[in-house]
N, C-alpha and C positions, 0 to 999 in steps of 0.2 A: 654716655650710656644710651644705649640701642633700645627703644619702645618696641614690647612684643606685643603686638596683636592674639587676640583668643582665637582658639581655634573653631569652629563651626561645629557643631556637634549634632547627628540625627538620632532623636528617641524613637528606639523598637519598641518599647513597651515601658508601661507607668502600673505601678501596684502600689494597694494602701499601704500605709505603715504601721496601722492599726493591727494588722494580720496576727491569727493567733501564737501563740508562746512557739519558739523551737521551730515557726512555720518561717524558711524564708525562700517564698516565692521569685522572689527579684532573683535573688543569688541563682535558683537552679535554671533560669532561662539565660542569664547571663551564662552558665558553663554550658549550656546547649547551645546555646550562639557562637559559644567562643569552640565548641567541638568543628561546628560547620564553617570554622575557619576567620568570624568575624570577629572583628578587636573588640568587644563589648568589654563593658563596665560600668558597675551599679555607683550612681551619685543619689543625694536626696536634697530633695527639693522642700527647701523648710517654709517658701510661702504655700503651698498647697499641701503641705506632709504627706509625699506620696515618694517612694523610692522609682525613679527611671533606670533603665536600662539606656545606655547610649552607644552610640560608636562613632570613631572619630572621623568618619565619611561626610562630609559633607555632601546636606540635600541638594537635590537637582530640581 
């Protein structure tokens, strides 16, 4: 069996989780990213409780 390596991931942007009822900030920058043609997508990060936006570009 072949060991996969993780991919690298660059965070555009980190919002609370806390954000209020019905409000989700992450999701609407992630489909404005992903409008301007970037692979984004929203993961959450449960040591800091804060949802990232990422894309699978690797920083430089």
């Amino acid at each position: 069996m072949a060991a996969t390596t993780p991919q690298a991931r660059t965070v555009l942007e980190q919002f609370p989780a806390g954000g209020p009822r019905d409000s989700w900030p992450a999701g609407k920058y992630t489909t404005a990213q992903r409008t301007q043609g970037a692979s984004a997508q929203v993961v959450m990060d449960l040591r800091t409780n804060q949802f990232l936006v990422v894309t699978g570009t690797i920083a430089q």
